[in-house]
C-alpha positions as CSV (number, residue, x, y, z in Angstrom):
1,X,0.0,0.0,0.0
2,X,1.1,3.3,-0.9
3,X,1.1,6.2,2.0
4,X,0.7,9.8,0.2
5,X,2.1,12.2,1.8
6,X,0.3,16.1,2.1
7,X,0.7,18.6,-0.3
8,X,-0.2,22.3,0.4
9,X,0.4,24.3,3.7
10,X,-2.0,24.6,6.7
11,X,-3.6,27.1,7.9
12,X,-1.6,28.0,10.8
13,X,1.4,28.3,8.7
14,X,-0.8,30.5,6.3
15,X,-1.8,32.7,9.0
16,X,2.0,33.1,10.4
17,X,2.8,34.4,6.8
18,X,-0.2,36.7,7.3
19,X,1.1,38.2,10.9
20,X,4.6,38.1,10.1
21,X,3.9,40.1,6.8
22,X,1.5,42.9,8.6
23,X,4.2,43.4,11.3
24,X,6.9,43.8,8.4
25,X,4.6,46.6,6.6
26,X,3.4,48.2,9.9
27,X,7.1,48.9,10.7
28,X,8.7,49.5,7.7
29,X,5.4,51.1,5.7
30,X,5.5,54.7,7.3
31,X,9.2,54.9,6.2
32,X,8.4,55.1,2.6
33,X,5.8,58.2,2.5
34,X,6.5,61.4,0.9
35,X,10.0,62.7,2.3
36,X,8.8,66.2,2.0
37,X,6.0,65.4,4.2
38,X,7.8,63.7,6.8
39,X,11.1,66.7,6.8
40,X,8.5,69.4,7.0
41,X,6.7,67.3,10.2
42,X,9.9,66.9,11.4
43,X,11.0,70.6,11.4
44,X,8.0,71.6,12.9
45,X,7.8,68.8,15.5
46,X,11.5,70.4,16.7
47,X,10.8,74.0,16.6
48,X,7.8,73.7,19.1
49,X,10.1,71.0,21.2
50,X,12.7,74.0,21.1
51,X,9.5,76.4,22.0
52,X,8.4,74.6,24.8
53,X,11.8,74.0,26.5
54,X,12.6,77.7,26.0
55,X,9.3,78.6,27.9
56,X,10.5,75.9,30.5
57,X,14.2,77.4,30.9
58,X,12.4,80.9,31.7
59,X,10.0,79.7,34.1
60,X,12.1,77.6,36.0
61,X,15.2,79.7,36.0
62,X,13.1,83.0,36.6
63,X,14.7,85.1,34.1
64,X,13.2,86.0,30.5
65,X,14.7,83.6,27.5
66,X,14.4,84.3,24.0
67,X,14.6,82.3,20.4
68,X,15.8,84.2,17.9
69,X,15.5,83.5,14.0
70,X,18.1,84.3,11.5
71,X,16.3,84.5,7.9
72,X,19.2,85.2,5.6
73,X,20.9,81.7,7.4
74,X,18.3,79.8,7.8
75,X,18.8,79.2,11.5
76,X,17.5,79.8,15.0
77,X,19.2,79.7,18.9
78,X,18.0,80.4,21.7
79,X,19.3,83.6,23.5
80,X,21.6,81.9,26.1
81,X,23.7,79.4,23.8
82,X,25.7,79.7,20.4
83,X,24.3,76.2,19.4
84,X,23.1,77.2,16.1
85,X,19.6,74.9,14.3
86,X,19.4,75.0,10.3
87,X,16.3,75.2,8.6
88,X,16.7,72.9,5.7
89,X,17.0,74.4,2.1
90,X,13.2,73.4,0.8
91,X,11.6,75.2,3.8
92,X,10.5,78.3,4.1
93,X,9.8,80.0,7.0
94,X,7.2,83.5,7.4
95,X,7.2,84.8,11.3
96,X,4.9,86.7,12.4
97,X,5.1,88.5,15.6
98,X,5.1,92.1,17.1
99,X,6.2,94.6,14.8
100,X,9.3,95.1,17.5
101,X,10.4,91.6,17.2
102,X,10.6,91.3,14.0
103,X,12.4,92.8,10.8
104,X,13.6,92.1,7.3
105,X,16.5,89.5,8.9
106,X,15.2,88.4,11.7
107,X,13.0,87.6,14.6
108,X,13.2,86.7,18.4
109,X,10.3,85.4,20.5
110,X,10.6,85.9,24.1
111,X,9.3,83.7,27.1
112,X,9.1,85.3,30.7
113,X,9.0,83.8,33.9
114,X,5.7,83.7,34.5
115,X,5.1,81.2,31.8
116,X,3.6,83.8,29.1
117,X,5.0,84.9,25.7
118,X,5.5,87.4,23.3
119,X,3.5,85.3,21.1
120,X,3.5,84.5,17.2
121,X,3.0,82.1,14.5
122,X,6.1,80.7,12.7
123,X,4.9,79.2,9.1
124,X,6.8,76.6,7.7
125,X,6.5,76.2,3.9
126,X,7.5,73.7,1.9
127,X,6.7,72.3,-1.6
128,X,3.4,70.7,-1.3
129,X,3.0,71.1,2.3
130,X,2.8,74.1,4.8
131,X,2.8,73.9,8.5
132,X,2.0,76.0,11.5
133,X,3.5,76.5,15.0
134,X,1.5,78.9,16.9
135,X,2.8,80.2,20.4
136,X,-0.1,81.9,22.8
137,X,1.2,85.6,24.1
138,X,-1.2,84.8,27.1
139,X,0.2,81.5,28.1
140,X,3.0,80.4,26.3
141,X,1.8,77.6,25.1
142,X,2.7,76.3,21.9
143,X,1.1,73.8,19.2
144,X,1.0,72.6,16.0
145,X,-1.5,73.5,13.1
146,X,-1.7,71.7,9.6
């Protein structure tokens, strides 16, 4: 008598595929979006981090801080370091703040110890996306706006 042996897979190894496949795509999927997307999101994402931890440093140290926007280098610091950050080439920016903040070159937003700000919103612009980073004059607070 002959014994046949199977042919074809079950289903628990057909449903391993499956999960291993979804995990594999979850994880590697989002890498593959539109890079101008993800830069721009990225940019914005670190300015407000660089907001918030400004607003921080003044509360907690007492003393007014600033961050202060170089247009013609495409850059920003805050007032108490030389550590320079570089807007990338794509990006443009548009700040809008007080008129006495503000000129052709650059731009400074200041956080004072109470937590408030001087207040603004810093556009970021890039080729088929634009982003917003608004700071609140009355609390300081900072978000993002698509």
């Amino acid at each position: 008598m002959k014994i046949m042996s199977p042919k074809g897979f079950t289903l628990i190894e057909i449903l391993t595929v499956i999960l291993i496949l979804s995990l594999v795509l979850t994880l590697v999927g989002p890498m593959y979006r539109g890079g101008q997307k993800s830069d721009l999101t990225v940019l914005g994402r670190k300015i407000a981090s660089d907001l918030r931890y400004a607003r921080s440093v003044a509360i907690t140290s007492g003393k007014s801080n600033s961050i202060i926007f170089d247009f013609e280098k495409k850059k920003y610091q805050f007032s108490e370091t030389d550590e320079l950050n570089t807007i990338p080439d794509g990006v443009n920016v548009i700040l809008t703040l007080d008129l006495a903040d503000v000129s052709q070159k650059s731009g400074k937003i200041h956080f004072y110890p109470d937590g408030s700000s001087s207040g603004g919103i810093i556009e970021l612009k890039g080729e088929k996306k634009k982003l917003k980073v608004i700071i609140s004059w009355l609390h300081g607070g900072v978000s993002l706006k698509q």
